[in-house]
BALOBA-1460 file (C-alpha; in Angstrom, 3 decimals):
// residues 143
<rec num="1" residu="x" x="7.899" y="17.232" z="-19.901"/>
<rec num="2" residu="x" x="4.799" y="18.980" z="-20.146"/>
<rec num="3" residu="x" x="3.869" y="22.169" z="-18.432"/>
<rec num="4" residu="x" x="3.783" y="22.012" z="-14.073"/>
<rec num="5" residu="x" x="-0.109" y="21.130" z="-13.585"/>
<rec num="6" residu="x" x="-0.888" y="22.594" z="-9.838"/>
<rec num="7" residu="x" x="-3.685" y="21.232" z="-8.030"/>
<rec num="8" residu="x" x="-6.045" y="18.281" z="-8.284"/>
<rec num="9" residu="x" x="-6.852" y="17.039" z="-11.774"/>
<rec num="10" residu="x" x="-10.045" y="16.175" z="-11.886"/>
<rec num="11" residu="x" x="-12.085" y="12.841" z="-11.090"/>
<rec num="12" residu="x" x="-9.112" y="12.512" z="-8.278"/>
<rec num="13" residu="x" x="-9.963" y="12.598" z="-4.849"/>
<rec num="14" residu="x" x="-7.634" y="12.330" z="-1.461"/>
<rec num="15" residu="x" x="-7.041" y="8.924" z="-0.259"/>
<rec num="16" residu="x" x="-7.129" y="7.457" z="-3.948"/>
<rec num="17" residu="x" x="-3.933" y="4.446" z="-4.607"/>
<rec num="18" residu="x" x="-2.823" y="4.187" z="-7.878"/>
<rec num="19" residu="x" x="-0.225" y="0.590" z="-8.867"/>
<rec num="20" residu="x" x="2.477" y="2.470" z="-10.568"/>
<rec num="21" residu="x" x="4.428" y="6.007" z="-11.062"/>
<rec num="22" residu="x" x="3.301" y="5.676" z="-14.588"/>
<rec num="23" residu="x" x="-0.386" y="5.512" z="-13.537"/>
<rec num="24" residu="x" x="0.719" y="8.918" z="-11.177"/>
<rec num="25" residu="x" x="1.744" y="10.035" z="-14.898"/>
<rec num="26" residu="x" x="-1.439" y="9.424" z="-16.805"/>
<rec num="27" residu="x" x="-3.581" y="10.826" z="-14.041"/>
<rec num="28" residu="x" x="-1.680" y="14.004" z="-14.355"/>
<rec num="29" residu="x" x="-0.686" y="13.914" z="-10.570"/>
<rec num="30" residu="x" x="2.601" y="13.339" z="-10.899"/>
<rec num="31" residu="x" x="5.060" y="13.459" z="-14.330"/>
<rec num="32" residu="x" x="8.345" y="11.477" z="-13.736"/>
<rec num="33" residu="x" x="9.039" y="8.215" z="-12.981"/>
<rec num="34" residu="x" x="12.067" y="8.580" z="-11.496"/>
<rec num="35" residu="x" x="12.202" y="11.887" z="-9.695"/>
<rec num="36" residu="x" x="10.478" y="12.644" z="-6.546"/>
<rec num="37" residu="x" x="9.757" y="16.448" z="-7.381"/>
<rec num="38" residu="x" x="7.647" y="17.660" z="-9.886"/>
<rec num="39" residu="x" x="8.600" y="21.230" z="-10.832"/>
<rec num="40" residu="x" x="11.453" y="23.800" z="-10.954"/>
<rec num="41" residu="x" x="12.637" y="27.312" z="-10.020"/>
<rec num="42" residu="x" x="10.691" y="28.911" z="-12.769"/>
<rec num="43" residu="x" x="7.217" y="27.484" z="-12.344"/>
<rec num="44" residu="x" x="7.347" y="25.977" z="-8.774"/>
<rec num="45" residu="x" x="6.715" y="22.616" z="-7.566"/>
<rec num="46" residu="x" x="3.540" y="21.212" z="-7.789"/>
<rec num="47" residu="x" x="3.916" y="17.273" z="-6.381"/>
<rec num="48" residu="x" x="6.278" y="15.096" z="-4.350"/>
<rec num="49" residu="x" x="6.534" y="11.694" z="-3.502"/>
<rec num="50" residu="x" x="7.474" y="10.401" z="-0.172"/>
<rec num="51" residu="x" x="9.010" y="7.201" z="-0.702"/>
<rec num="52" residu="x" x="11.584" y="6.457" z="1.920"/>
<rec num="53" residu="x" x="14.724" y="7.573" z="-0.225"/>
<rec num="54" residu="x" x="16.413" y="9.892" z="2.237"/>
<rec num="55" residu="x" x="17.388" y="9.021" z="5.382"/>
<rec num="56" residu="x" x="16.700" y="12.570" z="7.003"/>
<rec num="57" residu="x" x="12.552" y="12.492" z="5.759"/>
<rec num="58" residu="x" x="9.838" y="12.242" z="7.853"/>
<rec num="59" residu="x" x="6.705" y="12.188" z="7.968"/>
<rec num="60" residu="x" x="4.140" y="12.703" z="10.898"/>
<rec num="61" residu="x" x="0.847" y="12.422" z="8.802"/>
<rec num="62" residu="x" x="-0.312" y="16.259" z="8.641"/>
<rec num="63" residu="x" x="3.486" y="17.523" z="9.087"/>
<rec num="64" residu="x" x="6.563" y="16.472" z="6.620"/>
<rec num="65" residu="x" x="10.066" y="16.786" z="6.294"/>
<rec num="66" residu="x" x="11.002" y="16.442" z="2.543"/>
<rec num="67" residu="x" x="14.364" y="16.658" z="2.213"/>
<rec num="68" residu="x" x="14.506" y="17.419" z="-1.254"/>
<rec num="69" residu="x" x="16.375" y="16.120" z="-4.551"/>
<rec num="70" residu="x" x="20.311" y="15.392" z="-5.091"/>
<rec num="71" residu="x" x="23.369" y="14.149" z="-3.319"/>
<rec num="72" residu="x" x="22.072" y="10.464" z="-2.358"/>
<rec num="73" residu="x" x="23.159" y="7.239" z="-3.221"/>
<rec num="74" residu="x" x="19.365" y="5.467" z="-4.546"/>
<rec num="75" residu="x" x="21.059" y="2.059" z="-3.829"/>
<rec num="76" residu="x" x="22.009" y="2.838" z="0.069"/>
<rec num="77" residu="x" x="19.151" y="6.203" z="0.406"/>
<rec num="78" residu="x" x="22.468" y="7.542" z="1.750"/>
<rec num="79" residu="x" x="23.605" y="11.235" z="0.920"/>
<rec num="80" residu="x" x="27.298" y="11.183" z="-0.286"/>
<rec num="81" residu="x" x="27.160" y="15.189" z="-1.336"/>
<rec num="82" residu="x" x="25.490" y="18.130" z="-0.181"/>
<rec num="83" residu="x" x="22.094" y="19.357" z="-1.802"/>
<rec num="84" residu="x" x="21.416" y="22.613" z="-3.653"/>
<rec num="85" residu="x" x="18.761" y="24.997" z="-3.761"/>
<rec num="86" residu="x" x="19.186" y="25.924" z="-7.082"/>
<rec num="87" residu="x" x="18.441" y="22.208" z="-8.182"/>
<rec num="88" residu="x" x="14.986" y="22.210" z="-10.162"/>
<rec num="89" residu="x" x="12.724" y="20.526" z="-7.475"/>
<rec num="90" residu="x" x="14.422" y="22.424" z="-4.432"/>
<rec num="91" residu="x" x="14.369" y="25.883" z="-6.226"/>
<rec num="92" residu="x" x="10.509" y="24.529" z="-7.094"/>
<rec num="93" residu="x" x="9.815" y="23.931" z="-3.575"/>
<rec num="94" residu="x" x="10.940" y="27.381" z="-2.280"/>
<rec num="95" residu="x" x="9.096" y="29.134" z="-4.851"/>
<rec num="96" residu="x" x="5.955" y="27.051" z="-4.454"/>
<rec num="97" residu="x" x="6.480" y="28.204" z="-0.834"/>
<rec num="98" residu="x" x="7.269" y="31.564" z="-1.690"/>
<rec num="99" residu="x" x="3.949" y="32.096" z="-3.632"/>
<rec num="100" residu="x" x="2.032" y="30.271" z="-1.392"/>
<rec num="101" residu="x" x="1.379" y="27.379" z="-4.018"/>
<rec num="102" residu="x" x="-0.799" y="24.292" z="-3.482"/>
<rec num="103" residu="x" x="2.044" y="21.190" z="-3.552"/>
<rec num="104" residu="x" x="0.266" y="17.274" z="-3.970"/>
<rec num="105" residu="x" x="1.672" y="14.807" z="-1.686"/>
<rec num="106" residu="x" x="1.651" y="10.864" z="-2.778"/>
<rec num="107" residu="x" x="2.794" y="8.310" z="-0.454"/>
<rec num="108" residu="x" x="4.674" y="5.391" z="-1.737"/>
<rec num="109" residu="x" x="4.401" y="1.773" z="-0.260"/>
<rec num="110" residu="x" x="8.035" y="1.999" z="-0.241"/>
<rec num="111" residu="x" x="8.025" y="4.471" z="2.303"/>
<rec num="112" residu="x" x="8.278" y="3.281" z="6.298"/>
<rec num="113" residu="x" x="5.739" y="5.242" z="7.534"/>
<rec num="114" residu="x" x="1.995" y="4.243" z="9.141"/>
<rec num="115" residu="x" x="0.569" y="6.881" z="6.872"/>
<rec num="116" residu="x" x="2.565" y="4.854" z="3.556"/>
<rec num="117" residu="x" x="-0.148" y="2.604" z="1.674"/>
<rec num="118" residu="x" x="0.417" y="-0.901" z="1.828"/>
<rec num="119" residu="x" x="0.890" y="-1.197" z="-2.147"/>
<rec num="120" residu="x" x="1.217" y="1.327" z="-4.649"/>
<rec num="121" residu="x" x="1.076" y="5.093" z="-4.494"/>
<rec num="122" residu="x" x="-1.572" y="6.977" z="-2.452"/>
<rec num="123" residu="x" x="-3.018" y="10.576" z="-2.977"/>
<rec num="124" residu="x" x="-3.185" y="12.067" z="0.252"/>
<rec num="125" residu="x" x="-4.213" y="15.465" z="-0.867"/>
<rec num="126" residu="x" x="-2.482" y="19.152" z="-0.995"/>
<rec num="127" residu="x" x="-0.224" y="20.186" z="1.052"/>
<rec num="128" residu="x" x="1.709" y="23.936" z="1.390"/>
<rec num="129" residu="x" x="5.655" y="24.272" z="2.156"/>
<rec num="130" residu="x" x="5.354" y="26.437" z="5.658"/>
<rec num="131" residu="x" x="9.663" y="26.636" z="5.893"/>
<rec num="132" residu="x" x="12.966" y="25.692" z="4.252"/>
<rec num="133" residu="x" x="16.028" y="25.219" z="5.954"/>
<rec num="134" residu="x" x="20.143" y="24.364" z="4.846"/>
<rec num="135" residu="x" x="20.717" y="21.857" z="7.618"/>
<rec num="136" residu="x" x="23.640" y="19.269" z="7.957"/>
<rec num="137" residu="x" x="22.089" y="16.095" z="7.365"/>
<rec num="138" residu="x" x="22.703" y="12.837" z="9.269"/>
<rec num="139" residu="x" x="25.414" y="11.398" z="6.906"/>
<rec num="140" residu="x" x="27.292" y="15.212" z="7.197"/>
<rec num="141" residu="x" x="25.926" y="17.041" z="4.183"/>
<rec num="142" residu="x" x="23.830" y="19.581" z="3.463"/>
<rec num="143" residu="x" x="20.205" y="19.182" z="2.792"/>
């Protein structure tokens, strides 16, 4: 993977919808298909997708919960393990916190929420982690 990009790349605006992760890829705003952090403990985290995966997520339009990465079943979005903060997007999420790091925020169509575009992925803009928290989540594990 290349090097954590923080920011907005350029000719990217908020509110933009692009058809695919791998179109989040080649306009440098996001660089996994797969993973819904971009970023790790050394670095920070500079991206996340909300896209309905975890059960404990929400999403009020200017405030988020983003449970972070690990422990849940992709078929059921159920957690079957506890989380760690030592993962690479979690420990990139508390450091991007930690030094006050801008984080981008894409919406997936996948995710049930009125701010979710109706296809694709949306750029809604930069975001900052205000908190973390260990909580027990609503299947029993940490997250």
């Amino acid at each position: 993977m290349s090097k954590v990009f923080f920011g907005i790349p350029e000719g990217i605006k908020e509110g933009d919808i692009f058809p695919s992760r791998q179109a989040l890829i080649d306009n440098r705003l996001h660089r996994s298909t797969q993973r819904g952090i971009d970023g790790n403990g050394t670095d920070g985290s500079a991206a996340i997708v909300i896209s309905g995966g975890y059960i404990d997520d929400y999403d009020n339009g200017d405030e988020i919960l983003y449970t972070g990465e690990g422990g849940n079943d992709s078929r059921t979005g159920r957690q079957f393990k506890d989380q760690s903060t030592s993962s690479p997007g979690n420990a990139g999420l508390i450091l991007s916190m930690k030094k006050k790091l801008p984080v981008r925020v894409i919406r997936s169509s996948k995710h049930n929420s009125p701010f979710a575009p109706k296809n694709g992925y949306k750029f809604d803009g930069i975001y900052y982690v205000k908190e973390y928290s260990i909580k027990k989540g609503k299947d029993g594990y940490k997250i």
